[in-house]
Rosetta silent file (secondary structure, phi, psi, omega in degrees, C-alpha in Angstrom):
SEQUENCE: XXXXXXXXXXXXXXXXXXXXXXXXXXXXXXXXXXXXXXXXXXXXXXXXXXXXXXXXXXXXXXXXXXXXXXXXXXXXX
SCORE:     score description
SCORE:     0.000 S_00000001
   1 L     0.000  -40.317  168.671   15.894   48.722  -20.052 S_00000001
   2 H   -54.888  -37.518 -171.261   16.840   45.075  -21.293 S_00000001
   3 H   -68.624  -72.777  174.677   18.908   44.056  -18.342 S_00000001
   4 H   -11.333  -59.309 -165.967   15.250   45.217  -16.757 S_00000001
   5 H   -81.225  -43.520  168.243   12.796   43.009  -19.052 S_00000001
   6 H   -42.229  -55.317  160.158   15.544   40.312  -18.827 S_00000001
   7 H   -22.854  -77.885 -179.896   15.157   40.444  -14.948 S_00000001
   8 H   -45.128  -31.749 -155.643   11.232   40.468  -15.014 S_00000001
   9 H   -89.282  -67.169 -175.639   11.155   37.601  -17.759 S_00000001
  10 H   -32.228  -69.349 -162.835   13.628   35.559  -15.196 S_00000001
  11 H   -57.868  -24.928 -172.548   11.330   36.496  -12.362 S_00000001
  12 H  -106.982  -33.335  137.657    8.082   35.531  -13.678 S_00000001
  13 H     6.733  -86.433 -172.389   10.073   32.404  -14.733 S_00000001
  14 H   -80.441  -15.476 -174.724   11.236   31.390  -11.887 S_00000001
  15 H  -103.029  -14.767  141.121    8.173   31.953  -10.076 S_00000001
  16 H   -25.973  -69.646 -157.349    6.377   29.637  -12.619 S_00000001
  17 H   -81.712  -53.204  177.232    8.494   26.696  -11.897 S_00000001
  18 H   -40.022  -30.501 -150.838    7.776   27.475   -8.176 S_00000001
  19 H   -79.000  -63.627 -170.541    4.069   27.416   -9.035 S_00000001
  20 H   -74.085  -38.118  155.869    4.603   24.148  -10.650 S_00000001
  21 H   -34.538  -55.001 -169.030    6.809   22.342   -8.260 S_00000001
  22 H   -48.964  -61.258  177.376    4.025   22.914   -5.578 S_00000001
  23 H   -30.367  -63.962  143.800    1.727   21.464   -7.579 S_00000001
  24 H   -64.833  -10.364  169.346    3.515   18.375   -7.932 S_00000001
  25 H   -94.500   -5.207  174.697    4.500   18.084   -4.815 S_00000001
  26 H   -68.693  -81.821  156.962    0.958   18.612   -3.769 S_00000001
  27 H    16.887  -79.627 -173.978    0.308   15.732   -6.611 S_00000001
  28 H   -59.625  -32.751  147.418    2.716   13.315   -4.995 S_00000001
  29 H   -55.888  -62.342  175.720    1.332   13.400   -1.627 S_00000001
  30 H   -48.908   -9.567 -162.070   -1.537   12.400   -2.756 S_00000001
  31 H  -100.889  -73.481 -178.643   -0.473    9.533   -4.464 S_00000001
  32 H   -48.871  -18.269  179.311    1.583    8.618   -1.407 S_00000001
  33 H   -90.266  -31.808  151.876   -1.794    8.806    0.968 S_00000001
  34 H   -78.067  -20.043 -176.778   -3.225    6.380   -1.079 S_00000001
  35 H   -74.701  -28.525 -163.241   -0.369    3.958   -1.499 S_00000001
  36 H   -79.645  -43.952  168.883   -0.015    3.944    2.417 S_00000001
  37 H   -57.818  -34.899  146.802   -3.871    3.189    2.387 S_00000001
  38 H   -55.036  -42.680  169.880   -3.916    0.780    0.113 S_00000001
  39 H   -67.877   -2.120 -175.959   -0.931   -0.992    2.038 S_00000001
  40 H   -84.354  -54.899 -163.795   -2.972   -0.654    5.332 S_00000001
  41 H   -99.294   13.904  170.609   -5.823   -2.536    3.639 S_00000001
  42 H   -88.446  -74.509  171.065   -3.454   -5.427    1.861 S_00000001
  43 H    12.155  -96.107 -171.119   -2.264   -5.281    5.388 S_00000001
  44 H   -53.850  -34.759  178.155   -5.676   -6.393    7.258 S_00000001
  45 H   -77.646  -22.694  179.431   -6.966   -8.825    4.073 S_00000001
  46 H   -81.047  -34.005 -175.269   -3.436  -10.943    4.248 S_00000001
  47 H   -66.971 -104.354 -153.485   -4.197  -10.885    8.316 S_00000001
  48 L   -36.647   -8.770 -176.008   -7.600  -12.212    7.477 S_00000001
  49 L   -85.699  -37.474  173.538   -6.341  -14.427    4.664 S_00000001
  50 L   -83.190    6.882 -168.664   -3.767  -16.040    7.194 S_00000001
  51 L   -79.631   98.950 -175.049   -6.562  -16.612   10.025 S_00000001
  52 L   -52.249  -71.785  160.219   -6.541  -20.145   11.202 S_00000001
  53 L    11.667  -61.227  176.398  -10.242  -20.027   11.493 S_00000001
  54 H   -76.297  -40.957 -171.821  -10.449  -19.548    8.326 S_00000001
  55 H   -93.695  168.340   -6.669   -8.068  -22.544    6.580 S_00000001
  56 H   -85.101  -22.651  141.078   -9.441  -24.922    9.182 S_00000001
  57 H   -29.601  -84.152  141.091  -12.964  -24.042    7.773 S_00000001
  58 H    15.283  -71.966  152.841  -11.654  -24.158    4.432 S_00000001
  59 H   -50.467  -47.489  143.231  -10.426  -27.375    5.236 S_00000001
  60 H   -43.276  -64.488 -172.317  -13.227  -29.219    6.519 S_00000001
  61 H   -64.204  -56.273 -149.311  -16.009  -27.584    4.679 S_00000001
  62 L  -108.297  -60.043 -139.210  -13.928  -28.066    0.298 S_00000001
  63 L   -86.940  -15.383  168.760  -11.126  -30.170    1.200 S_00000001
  64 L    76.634   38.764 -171.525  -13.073  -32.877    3.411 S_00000001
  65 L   -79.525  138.298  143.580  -10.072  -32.667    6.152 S_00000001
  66 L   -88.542  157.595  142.138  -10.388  -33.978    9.745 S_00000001
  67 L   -76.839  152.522  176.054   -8.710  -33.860   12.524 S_00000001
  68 L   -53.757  145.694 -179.590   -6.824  -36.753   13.478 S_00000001
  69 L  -102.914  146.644 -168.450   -8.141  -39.136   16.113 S_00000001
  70 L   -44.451  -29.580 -152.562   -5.324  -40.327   19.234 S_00000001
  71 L   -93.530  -64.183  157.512   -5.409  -43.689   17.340 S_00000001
  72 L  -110.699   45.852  123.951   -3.674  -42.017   14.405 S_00000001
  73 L   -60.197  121.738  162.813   -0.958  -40.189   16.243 S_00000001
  74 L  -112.519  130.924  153.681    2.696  -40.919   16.197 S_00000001
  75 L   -95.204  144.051  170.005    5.148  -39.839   18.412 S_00000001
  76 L  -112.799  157.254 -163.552    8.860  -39.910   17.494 S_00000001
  77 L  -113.492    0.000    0.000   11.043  -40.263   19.659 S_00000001
């Protein structure tokens, strides 16, 4: 009868930890489905951050930049 209750006690144990594994691995996926989304949307704001459009705006409109006129070009030879 112990060898029995030992068994059961193992079994409902072990089927615990099973229980609980899932969970976390449910857990962890989840986690991971957001990290990839978040890195999707770093992703598209550093493309949009990086736009030349945008720093030659940037430049002209706060920094008061021009382009250069033909007049003050150098070529090296």
């Amino acid at each position: 009868m112990v060898i029995f209750i030992a068994e059961l006690l193992i079994y409902t144990w072990s089927r615990v930890q099973c229980t609980q594994i899932g969970y976390e691995i449910t857990q962890a996926g989840g986690v991971h489905q957001k990290s990839i989304t978040l890195q999707n949307n770093l992703k598209i704001e550093l493309a949009q951050l990086k736009s030349p459009e945008r720093i030659v705006k940037i430049a002209r409109d706060q920094l008061g930049l021009i382009m250069p006129g033909p007049e003050q070009t150098i070529v090296m030879p």
